[in-house]
C-alpha positions as semicolon CSV with decimal commas, in nm:
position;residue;x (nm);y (nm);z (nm)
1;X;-7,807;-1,317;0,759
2;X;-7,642;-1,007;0,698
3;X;-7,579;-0,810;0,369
4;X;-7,361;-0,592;0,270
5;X;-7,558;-0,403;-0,032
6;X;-7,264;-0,176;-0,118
7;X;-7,059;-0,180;-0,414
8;X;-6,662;-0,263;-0,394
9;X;-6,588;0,045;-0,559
10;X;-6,269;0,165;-0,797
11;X;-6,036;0,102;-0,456
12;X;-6,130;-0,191;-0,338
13;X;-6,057;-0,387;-0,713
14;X;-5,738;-0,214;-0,703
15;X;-5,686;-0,312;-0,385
16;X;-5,805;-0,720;-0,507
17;X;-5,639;-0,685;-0,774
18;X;-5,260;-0,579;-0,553
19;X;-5,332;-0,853;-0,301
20;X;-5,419;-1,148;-0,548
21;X;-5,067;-1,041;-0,747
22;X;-4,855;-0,965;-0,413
23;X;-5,002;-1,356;-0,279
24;X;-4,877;-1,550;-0,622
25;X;-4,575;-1,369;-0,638
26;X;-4,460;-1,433;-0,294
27;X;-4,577;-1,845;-0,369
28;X;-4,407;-1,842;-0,686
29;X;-4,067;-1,690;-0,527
30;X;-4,084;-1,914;-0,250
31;X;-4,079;-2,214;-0,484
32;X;-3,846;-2,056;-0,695
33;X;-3,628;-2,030;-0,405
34;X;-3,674;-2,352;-0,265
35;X;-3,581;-2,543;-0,581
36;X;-3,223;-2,341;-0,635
37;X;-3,104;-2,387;-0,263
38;X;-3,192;-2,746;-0,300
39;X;-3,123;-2,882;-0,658
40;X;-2,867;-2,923;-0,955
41;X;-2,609;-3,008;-0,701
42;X;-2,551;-2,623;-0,565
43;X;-2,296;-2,563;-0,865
44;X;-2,014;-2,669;-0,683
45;X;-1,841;-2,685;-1,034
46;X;-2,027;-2,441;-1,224
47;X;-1,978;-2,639;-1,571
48;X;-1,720;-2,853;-1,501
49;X;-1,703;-3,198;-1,461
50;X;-1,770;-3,338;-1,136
51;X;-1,446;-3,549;-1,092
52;X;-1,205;-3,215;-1,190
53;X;-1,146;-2,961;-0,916
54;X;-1,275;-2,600;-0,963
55;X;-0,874;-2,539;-0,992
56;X;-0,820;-2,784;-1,252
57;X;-1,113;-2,591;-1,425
58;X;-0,958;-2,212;-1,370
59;X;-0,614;-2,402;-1,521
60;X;-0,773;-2,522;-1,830
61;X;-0,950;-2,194;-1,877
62;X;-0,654;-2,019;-1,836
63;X;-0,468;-2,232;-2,111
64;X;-0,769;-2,172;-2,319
65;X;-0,735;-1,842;-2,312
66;X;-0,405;-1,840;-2,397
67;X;-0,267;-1,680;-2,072
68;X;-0,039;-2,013;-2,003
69;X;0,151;-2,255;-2,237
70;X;0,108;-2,624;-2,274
71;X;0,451;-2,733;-2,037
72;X;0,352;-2,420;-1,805
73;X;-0,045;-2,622;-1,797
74;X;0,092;-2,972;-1,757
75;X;0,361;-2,881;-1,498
76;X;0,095;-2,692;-1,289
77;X;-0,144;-2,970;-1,385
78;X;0,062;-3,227;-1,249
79;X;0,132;-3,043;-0,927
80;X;-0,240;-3,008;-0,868
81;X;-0,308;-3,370;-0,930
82;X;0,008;-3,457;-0,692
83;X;-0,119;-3,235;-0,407
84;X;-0,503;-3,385;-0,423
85;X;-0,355;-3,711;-0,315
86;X;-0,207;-3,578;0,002
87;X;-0,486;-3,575;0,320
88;X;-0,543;-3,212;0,388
């Protein structure tokens, strides 16, 4: 059987030490990874509601924030709504 009687030394824990941190972190990000690209329904809506369009949502912001006023917000609302019933 063969021995090796030497000591490590100050190197080779460093160098341990790099490679057991560099191994996790590459597992961890992987997984990490993995789970966003697959889960949570890939925002599509970012916060919305899943039955509203992402412009219905920028429309309501916008009348939130005050930018529009309520019979600009329902006319454009009422144009979106018309135009998601038409095939595209």
């Amino acid at each position: 059987m063969m021995y090796w009687g030497g000591d490590m030394g100050g190197w080779g824990y460093v160098l341990m030490v790099l490679s057991f941190v560099l191994f996790w972190g590459t597992i961890i990000t992987a997984i990490v990874l993995f789970a966003r690209s697959t889960g949570a329904g890939s925002r599509r809506y970012e916060g919305g509601t899943p039955g509203r369009g992402i412009a219905e949502d920028l429309l309501a912001e916008r009348f939130a924030r005050g930018e529009i006023d309520e019979s600009e917000y329902t006319a454009r609302l009422a144009a979106l709504r018309r135009g998601r019933g038409r095939p595209r």
